[in-house]
C-alpha positions, 0 to 999 in steps of 0.5 A: 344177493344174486349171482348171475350169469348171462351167455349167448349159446345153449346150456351144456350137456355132460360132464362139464355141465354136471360139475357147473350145476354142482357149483351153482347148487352149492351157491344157493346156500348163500347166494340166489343163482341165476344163468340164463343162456340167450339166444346166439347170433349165427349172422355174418360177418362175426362183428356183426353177430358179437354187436347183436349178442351184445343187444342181447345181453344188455336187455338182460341187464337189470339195474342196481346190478353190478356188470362184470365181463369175463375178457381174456383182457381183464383183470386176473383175481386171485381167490381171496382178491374175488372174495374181497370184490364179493363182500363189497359188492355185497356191502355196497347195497347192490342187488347182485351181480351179472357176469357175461360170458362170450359166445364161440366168437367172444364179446363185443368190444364196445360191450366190453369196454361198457362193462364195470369190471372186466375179470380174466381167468387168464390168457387161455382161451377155455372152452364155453362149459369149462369157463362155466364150471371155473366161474360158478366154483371161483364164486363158490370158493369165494363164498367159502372164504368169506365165511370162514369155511375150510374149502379154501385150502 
């Protein structure tokens, strides 16, 4: 199954980005792992740069895929919650999994409202690199958990 995350921007640099690539890296074990970083919308007004990122990312949609937004107005999952969507998604037949992530300035509404799922880490607004780092490692810990590994303590 691929692991993929889709997000308006540039990859990041320091610190945060390391602490994502560790993740992703741990991923690859079990999982194959995609980002792709697409190009950010500099347009003005700000609905009209979130609709032209929106475009961007549902090009980079692919089928068989199951579409998941990280929305401050989604559904917050625990661990084991994540772990369960993960082995049925993986038991669905499903080739993988895309997570999109918003630029600076969010998601569309409408992309949002289109997505299959929509996954809050919570009411704080995080910055670009940390969300990274928190959904590669969720995703890890998920992993983790559904293979009986001691990370998830």
């Amino acid at each position: 199954m691929i692991l993929r995350l889709l997000h308006p921007g540039s990859a990041g640099r320091g610190p945060l980005a390391l602490a994502a690539d560790g993740y992703k890296k741990r991923l690859t074990r079990h999982f194959r792992v995609e980002e792709d970083f697409l190009k950010a919308s500099t347009r003005q007004p700000a609905a009209v740069a979130l609709a032209e990122e929106a475009d961007r990312v549902r090009g980079a949609l692919r089928p068989r895929q199951r579409f998941v937004v990280l929305a401050v107005d989604g559904e917050p999952w625990s661990s084991p919650a994540l772990a369960e969507r993960l082995a049925g998604w993986m038991s669905a037949g499903l080739t993988g999994v895309t997570f999109a992530l918003g630029s600076a300035e969010g998601l569309d509404p409408a992309l949002v409202r289109e997505a299959d799922e929509r996954w809050s880490f919570g009411p704080l607004t995080l910055p670009h690199d940390l969300a990274r780092v928190v959904l590669w490692e969720q995703l890890y810990r998920a992993g983790t958990i559904l293979r009986g590994e001691p990370y998830h303590k």
